[in-house]
C-alpha positions in Angstrom: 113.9 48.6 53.7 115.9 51.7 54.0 119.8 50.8 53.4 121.2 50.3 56.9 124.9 51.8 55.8 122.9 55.3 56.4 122.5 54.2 59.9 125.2 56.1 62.1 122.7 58.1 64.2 123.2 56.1 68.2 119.3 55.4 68.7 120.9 52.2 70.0 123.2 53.9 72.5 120.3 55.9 74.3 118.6 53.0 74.3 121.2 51.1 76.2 122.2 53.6 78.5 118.7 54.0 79.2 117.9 49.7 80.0 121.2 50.3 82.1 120.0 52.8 84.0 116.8 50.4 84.9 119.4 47.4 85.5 121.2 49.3 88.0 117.6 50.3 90.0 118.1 53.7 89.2 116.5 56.6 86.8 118.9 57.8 84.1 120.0 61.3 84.0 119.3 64.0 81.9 121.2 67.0 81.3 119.8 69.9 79.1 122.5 72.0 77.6 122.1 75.0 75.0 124.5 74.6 72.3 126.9 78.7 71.5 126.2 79.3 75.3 128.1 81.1 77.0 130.1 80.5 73.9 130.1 77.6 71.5 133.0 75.8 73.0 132.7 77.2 76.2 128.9 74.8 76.1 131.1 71.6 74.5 132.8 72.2 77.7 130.0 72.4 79.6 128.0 69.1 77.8 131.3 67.3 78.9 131.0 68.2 82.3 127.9 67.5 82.8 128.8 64.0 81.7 131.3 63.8 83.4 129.5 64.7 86.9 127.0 62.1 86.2 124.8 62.6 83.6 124.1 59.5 81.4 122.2 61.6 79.0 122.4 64.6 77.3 120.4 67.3 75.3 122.0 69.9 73.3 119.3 73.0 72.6 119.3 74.2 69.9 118.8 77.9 70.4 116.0 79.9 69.0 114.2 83.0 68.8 110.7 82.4 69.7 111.1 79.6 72.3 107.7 79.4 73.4 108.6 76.7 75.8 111.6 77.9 77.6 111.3 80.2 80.9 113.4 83.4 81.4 117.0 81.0 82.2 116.8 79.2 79.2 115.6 82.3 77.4 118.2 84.3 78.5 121.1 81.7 77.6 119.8 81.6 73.9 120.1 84.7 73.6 123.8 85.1 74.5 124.1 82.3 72.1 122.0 83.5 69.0 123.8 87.4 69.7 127.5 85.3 69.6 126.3 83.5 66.2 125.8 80.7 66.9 124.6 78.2 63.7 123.0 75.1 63.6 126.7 73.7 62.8 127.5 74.9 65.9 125.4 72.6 67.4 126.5 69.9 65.4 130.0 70.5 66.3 128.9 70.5 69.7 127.1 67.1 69.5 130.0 65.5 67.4 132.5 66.5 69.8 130.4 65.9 73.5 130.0 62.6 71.9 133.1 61.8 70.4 135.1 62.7 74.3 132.6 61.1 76.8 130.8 58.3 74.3 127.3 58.8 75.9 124.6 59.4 73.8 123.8 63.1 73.0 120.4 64.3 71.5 119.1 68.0 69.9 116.6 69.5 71.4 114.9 71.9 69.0 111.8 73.8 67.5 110.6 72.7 64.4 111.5 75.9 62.2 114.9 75.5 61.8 114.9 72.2 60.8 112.6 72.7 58.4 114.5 76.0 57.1 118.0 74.1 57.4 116.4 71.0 55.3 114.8 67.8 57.0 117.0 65.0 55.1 120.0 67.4 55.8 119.5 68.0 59.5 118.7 63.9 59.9 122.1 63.2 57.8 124.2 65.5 59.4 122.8 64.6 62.7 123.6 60.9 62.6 126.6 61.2 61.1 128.2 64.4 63.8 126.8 60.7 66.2 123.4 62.2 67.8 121.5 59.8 69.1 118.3 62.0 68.0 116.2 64.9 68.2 113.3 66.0 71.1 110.6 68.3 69.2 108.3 70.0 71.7 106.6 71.9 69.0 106.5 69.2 66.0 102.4 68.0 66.0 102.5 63.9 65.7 100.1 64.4 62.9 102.8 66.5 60.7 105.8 64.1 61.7 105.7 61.7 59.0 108.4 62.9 56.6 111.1 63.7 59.8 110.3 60.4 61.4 110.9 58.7 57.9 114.5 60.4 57.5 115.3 59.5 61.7 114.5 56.5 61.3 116.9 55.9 57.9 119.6 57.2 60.4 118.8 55.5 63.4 117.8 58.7 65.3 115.3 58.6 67.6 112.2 61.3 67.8 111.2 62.1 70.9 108.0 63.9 71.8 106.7 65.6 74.7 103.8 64.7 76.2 102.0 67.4 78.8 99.5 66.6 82.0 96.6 68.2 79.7 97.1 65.2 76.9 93.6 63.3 76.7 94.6 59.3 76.8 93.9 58.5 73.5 96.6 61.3 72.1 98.8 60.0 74.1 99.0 56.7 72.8 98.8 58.7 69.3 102.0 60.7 70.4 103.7 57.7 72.3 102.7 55.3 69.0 104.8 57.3 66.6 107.9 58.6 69.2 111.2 56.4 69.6 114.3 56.7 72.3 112.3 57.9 75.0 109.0 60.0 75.6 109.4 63.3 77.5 106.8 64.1 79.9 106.3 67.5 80.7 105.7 67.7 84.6 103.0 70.3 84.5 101.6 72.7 82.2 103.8 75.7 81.4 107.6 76.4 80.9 111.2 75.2 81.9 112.4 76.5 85.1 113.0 75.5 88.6 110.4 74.9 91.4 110.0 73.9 94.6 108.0 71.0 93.7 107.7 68.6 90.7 104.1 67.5 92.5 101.4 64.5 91.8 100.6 65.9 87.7 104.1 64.2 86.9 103.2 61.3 88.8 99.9 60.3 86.7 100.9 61.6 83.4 103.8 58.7 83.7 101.8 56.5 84.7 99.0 57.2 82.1 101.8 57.4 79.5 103.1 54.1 80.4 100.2 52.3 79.9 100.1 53.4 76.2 103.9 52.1 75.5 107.0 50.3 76.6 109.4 53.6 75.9 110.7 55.2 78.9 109.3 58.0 80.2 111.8 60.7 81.1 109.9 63.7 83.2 110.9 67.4 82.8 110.4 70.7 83.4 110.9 71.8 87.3 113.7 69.4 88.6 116.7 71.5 90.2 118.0 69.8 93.1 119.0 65.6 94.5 115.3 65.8 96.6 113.5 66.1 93.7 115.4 64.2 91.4 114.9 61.6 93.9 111.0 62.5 94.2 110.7 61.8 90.0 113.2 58.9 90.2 110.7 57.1 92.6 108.3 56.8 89.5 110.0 57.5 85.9 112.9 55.9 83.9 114.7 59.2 83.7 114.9 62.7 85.0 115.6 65.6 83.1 117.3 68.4 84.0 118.1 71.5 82.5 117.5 75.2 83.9 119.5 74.6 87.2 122.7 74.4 85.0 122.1 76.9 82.6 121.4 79.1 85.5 124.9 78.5 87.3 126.6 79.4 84.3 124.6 82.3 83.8 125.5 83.3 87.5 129.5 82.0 87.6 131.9 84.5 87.3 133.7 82.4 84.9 133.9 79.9 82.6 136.0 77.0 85.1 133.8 78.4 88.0 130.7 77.5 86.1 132.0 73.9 85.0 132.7 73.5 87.9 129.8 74.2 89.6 127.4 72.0 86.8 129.7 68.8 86.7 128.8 69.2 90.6 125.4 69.4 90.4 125.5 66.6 88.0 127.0 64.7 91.2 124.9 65.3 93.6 121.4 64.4 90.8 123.3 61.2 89.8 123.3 60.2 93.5 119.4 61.5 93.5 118.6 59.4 90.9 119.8 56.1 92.5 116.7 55.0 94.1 118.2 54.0 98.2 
């Protein structure tokens, strides 16, 4: 048994927020937010708006060089934030205080590289005790997770994995098996962005993915607007949303107009995500 004082990470919040979501009828939300961007507390203003507007949810990137996942928005705001500095206790600092003003459960989304680099016992500790409620590894294999799901799980963090429309059934189970928190499906094949439509692929990979667990399944990758928020609420536990804020920051003219603009947003998906 690990010792359950080392426990400070809030796998238990996102769980709840989550099962209160489902209570109220309703998909949770969830906001994606790079961390240093457009400036490191210029995005702990922007997680906290996002909350504020409606998001029950939120995932902090953590910014990176090769993002082999990300499309040209989310490439483009990790880049202002790697050329400002921005450091993995940047992202820390922006987790501790998102979490410590709004008390909703805020997760780090992040390659595998600079956990590894940074130290996987460190990152988990520091993690759970800044109160991140885990960490979402697109590019972490299952089959390689063992020693980061051992430290998570010491801290109560959850992992989360993504799961994509080209996952055979039986590695989905394998994926879903070892994941906790949540499991992100990918709507289609390919990267972040906006589209015009989130389409049937996200449809049948949730409900292939639910019949391998009893996590949620949060779908994203395409969702910018209440219609098709709506459209993934009408079959997943939660949608998540990410380049349609990082994109109105990118296009503000400054800072306030940008908050602004993504705590609205965040209004009009919470109201998307209530299934009338």
């Amino acid at each position: 048994m690990s010792n359950t004082s080392e426990k400070t990470g809030r796998i238990q919040l996102l769980s709840d927020t989550l099962a209160k979501a489902k209570s109220e009828d309703r998909a949770a939300l969830v906001a994606y937010l790079p961390a240093g961007f457009p400036t490191v507390d210029g995005g702990i203003e922007a997680v906290k708006a996002v909350i504020e507007g409606g998001a029950d949810v939120v995932e902090v990137g953590l910014p990176h060089s090769d993002p082999v996942l990300d499309g040209a928005i989310i490439q483009t705001a990790d880049d202002i934030a790697l050329r400002g500095g921005v450091k993995i206790a940047d992202v820390l600092r922006t987790v501790r205080e998102a979490h410590e003003a709004t008390g909703a459960p805020v997760l780090v989304m992040t390659y595998w590289n600079p956990i590894d680099r940074y130290g996987v016992e460190r990152f988990a500790a520091e993690l759970a005790e800044a109160g991140g409620a885990g960490c979402i590894l697109p590019d972490l294999p299952v089959q390689e997770s063992a020693l980061w799901r051992e430290h998570a799980d010491r801290h109560g963090l959850a992992t989360v994995f993504v799961v994509a429309p080209s996952s055979k059934d039986e590695r989905l189970a394998t994926i879903t098996a070892a994941g906790s928190g949540f499991v992100y499906a990918a709507s289609l094949m390919g990267v972040t962005g906006t589209r015009e439509s989130v389409g049937h692929e996200a449809q049948e990979l949730v409900r292939r993915t639910r019949t391998t667990t009893e996590l949620p399944v949060c779908v994203g990758l395409g969702v910018s607007n209440a219609a098709q928020a709506k459209e993934v609420a009408g079959f997943a536990d939660g949608v998540i949303v990410g380049s349609a804020f990082v994109k109105l920051l990118l296009d503000a003219p400054d800072l306030p107009a940008g908050l602004d603009a993504v705590r609205a947003l965040a209004g009009e998906l919470a109201e998307g995500v209530r299934r009338s």
